[in-house]
C-alpha distance (Angstrom), angle and dihedral (degrees) to the residues before:
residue distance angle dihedral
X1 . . .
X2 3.83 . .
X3 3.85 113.1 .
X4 3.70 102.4 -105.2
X5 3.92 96.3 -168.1
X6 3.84 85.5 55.1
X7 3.67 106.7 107.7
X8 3.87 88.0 27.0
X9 3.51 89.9 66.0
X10 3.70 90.4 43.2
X11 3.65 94.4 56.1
X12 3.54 101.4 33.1
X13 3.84 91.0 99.1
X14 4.03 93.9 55.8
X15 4.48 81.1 46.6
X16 3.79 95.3 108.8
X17 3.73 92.7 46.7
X18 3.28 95.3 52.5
X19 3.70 99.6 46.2
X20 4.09 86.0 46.7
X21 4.21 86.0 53.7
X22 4.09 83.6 55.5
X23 3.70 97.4 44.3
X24 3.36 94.1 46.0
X25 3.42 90.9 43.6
X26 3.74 97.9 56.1
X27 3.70 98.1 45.7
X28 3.74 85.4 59.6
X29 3.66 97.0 52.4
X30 3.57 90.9 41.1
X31 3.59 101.1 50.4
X32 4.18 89.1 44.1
X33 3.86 95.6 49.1
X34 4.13 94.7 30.2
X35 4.19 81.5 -139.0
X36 4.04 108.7 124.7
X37 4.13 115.1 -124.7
X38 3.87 116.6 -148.3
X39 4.02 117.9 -159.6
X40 3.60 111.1 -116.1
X41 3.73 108.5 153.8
X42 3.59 117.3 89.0
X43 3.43 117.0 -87.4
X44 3.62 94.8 12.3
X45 3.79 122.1 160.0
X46 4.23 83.3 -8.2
X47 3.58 129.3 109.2
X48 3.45 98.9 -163.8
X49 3.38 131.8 118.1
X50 3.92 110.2 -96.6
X51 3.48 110.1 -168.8
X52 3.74 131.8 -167.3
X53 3.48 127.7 36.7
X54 4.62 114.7 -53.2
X55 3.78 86.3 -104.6
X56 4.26 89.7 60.0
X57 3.67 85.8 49.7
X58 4.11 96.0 50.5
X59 4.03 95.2 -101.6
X60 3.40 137.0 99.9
X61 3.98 126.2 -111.5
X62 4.18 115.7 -91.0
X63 4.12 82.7 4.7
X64 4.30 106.1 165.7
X65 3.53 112.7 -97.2
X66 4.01 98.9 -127.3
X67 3.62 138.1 17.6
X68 3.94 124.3 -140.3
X69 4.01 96.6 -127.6
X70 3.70 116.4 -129.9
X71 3.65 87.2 23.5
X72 3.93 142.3 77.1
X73 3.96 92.5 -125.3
X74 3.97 114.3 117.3
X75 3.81 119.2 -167.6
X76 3.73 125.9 -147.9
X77 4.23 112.5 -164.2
X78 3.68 115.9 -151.2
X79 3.47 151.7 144.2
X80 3.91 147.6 119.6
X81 3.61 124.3 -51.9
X82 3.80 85.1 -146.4
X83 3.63 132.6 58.0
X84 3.82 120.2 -94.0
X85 3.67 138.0 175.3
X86 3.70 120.3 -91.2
X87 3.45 85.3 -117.5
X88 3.63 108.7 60.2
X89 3.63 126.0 94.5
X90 3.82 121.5 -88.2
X91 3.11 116.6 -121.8
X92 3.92 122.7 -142.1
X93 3.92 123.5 171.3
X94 3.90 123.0 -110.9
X95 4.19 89.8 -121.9
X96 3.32 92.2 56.2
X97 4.21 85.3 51.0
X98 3.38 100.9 44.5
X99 4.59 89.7 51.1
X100 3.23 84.3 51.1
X101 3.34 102.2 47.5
X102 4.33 95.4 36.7
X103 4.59 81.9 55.7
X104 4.09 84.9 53.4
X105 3.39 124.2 157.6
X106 4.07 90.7 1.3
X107 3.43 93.9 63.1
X108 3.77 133.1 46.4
X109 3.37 108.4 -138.6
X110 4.08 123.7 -167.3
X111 4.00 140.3 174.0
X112 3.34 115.0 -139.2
X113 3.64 102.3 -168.4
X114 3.83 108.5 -168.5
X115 3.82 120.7 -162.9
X116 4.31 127.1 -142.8
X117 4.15 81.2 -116.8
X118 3.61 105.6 66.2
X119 4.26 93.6 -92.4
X120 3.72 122.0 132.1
X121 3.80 116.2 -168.3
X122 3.82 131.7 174.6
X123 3.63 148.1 -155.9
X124 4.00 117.2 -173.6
X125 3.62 111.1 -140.0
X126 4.24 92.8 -128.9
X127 3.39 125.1 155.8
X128 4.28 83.2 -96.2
X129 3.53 86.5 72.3
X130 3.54 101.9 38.8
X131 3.98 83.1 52.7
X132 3.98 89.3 55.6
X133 3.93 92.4 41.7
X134 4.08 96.1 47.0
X135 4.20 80.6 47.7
X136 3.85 86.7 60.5
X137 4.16 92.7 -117.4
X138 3.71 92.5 141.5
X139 3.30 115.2 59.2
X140 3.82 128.7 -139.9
X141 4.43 113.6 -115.0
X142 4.05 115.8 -170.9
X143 3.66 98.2 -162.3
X144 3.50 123.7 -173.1
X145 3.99 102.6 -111.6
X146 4.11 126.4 173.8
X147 4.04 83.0 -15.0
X148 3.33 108.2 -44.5
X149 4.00 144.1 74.7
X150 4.13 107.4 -92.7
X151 4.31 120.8 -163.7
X152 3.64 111.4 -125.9
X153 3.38 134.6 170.1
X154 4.49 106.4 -136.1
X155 3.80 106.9 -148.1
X156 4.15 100.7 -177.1
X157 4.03 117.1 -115.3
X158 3.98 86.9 -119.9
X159 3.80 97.7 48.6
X160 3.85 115.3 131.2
X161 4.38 84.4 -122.8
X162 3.66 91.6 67.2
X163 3.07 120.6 86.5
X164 4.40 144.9 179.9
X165 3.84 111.4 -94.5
X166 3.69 86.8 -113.3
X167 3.98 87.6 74.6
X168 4.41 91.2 63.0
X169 3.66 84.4 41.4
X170 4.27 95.1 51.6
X171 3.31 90.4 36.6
X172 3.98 96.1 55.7
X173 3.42 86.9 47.2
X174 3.58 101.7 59.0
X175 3.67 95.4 42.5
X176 3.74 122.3 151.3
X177 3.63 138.5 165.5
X178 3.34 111.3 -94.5
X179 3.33 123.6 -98.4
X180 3.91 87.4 36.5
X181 4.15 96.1 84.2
């Protein structure tokens, strides 16, 4: 049996960062949108140690970090704990895909891929994306990360999916039920 504690353990150390870059994260789109977020992913906000698999700890794998209360729209904080070039690819998980994708259309699923420099992009998992991923137009890297080969889906910087941070913030904004456009 795979050790599931594995990359938990490896990331533990980068934890509080992390959990800063989703704080931080949610105060701004909170405080530009006036909507409140509530952490529901696993690990969100914390810098504990979690361990066990998400479904020991009452969540689902690749689940969305917050929700948008009063609203459908689920938000999914990432991003390198390195700096990269504006132009490289962001890199997004396959778990955190495939959630997305298995809440479709209920939920309203977004990456918000935040960037050491002060840049916030996104990419809203919709079923125009999921189109282009089932079609195999993002390919699948394995690099080698804090020792050992990582699975990430590459979505390139200039792809028509992602998107300025102003998009999430618009698009919170305008929210209505659906059915009420």
């Amino acid at each position: 049996m795979a050790d599931e504690n594995y990359w938990k353990r490896q990331y533990q150390p980068l934890r509080h960062k992390a959990g800063e870059r989703e704080k931080t994260t949610a105060q701004i789109i909170q405080d530009l949108t006036g909507r409140k977020l509530k952490a529901v992913g696993l690990g969100a906000e914390s810098e504990g140690f979690l361990p066990g698999s998400a479904a020991s700890q009452g969540h689902e794998r690749g689940g969305a970090d917050y929700a948008v209360i009063g609203t459908d729209i689920y938000l999914e904080v990432t991003g390198p704990n390195v700096t990269v070039p504006l132009s490289d690819p962001l890199w997004l998980r396959p778990d955190k895909i495939a959630n997305a994708r298995s809440h479709f259309p209920e939920r309203d699923t977004w990456v918000v891929h935040c960037l050491q420099r002060d840049t916030i992009r996104v990419v809203q998992l919709d079923e125009r994306f999921f189109s282009a991923y089932e079609r195999g137009k993002y390919a699948t890297v394995h690099p080698i990360i804090r020792g050992a080969p990582e699975t990430y889906v590459a979505i390139p910087a200039d792809d028509e999916s992602v998107q300025d941070f102003a998009a999430l913030i618009d698009h919170i904004k305008s929210w209505k039920p659906r059915g009420h456009e």
